[in-house]
C-alpha positions, 0 to 999 in steps of 0.5 A: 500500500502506497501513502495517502495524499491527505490534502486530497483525501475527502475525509480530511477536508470535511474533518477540517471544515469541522475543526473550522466550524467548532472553533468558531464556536468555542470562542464564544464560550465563557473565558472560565472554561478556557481551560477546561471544556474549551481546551477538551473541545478544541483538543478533541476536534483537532485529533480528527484529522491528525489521526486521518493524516497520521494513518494516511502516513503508514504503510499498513493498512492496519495500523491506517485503519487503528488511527480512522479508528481513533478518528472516530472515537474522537468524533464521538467524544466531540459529541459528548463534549458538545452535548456537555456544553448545550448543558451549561447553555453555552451552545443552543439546541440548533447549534448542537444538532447541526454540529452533530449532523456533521460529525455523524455525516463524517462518521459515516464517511470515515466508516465507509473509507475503513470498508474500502481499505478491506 
């Protein structure tokens, strides 16, 4: 298996835009929570595609599919964090269920890429 180009990999992009549009929003949290759900957030968003760019990086497509693996479980924890902060009020209901449509919109793809790997 030859590396992945991850500049040209859908999944990256998308995963990208997500960390774009996240960031957009937990800059408008309380400053309180800079270090504490912010940071969890944003660290969290970020992991997205490095994890798809660190897999993309290895010659074996078990260990590129471990780190689309981790990808996903990051997506999952973002969801958790974003439902966490839709709690203390710092997001809406709208704001939440758009986030959540991407994120489960690039679980999806994420998925489908590991099944196309096989």
């Amino acid at each position: 298996m030859g590396r992945h180009n991850f500049k040209k990999m859908i999944i990256w992009q998308k995963a990208m835009e997500l960390c774009e549009t996240v960031f957009g929003i937990t800059i408008n949290f309380p400053k309180t929570e800079v270090y504490n759900l912010t940071s969890q957030i944003n660290r969290c968003v970020v992991s997205v595609p490095s994890n798809i760019v660190e897999g993309s990086s290895r010659t074996s497509l078990k260990d590129f599919n471990r780190f689309l693996e981790m990808s996903l479980g990051s997506l999952y924890e973002l969801q958790t964090q974003l439902i966490l902060a839709k709690y203390k009020n710092y997001i809406t209901i709208e704001v939440l269920t758009n986030l959540e449509i991407k994120i489960e919109e690039l679980q999806k793809m994420i998925s489908g890429f590991q099944n196309s790997l096989k």
